[in-house]
C-alpha positions as CSV (number, residue, x, y, z in Angstrom):
1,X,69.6,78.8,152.2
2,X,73.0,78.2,152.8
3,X,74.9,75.8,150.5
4,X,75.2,73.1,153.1
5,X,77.4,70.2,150.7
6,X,80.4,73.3,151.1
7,X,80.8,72.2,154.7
8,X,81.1,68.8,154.3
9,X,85.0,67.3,153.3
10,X,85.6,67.1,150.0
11,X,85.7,63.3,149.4
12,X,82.2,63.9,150.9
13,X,80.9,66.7,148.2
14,X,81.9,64.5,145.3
15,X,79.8,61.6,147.2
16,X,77.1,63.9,147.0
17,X,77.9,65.5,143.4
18,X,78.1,61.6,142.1
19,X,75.0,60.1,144.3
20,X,72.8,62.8,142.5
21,X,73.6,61.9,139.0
22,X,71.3,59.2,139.6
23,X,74.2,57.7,136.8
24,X,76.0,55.3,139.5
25,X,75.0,53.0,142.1
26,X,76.8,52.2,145.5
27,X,78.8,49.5,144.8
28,X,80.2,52.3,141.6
29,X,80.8,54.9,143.8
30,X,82.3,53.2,146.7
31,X,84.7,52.4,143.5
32,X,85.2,55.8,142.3
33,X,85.9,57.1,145.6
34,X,88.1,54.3,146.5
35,X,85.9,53.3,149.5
36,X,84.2,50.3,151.1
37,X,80.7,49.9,149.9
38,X,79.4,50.3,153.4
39,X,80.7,53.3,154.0
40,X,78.4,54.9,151.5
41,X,75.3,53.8,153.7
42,X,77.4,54.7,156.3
43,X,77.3,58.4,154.5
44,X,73.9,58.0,153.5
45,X,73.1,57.8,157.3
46,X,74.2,61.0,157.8
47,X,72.3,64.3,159.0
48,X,75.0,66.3,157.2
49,X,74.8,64.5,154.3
50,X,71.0,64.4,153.8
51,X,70.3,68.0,154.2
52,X,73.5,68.6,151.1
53,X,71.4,65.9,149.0
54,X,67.8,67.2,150.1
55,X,69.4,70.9,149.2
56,X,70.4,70.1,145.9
57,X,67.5,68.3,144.7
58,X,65.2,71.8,145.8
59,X,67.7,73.7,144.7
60,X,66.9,71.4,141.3
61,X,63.3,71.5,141.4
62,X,63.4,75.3,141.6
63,X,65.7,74.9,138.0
64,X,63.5,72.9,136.3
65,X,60.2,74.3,137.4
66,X,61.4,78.2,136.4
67,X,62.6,76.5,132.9
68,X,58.8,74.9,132.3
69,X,57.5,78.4,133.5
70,X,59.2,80.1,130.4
71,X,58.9,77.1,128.1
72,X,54.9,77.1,129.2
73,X,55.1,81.8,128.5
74,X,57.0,81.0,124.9
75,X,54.2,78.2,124.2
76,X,51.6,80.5,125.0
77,X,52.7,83.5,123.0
78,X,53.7,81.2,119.7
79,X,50.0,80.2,120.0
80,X,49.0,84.1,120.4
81,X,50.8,84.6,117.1
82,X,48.3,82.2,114.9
């Protein structure tokens, strides 16, 4: 899978970096970025843009679901010990 947010301009990869947070609404980062509020839907609209975001948050799953693997293996083998 190729890291699609790269391709996208940079004001555009911190869009992403901040919308993914989940920290900040619109209206906040339309401020950050120093843009109109409507251009983040108008970003949000985007084909570019949604396969970045849609990347990330597998990309995330993946993280979190090999991290409760090996918390699940250490569980298991503490409760081996007893």
């Amino acid at each position: 899978m190729d890291n699609e947010v790269q391709f996208l301009e940079p004001k555009l990869q911190r869009f992403v970096h901040l919308y993914l947070t989940g920290q900040y609404n619109q209206t906040q980062i339309a401020q950050i970025l120093e843009v109109h509020k409507n251009t983040i839907n108008q970003w949000l609209k985007r084909e570019d843009v949604n396969v970045a975001i849609k990347e990330y948050q597998s990309m995330e799953h993946e993280l979190v679901d090999t991290q409760i693997k090996a918390m699940r293996m250490k569980a298991i083998q503490k409760m081996n010990l007893f």
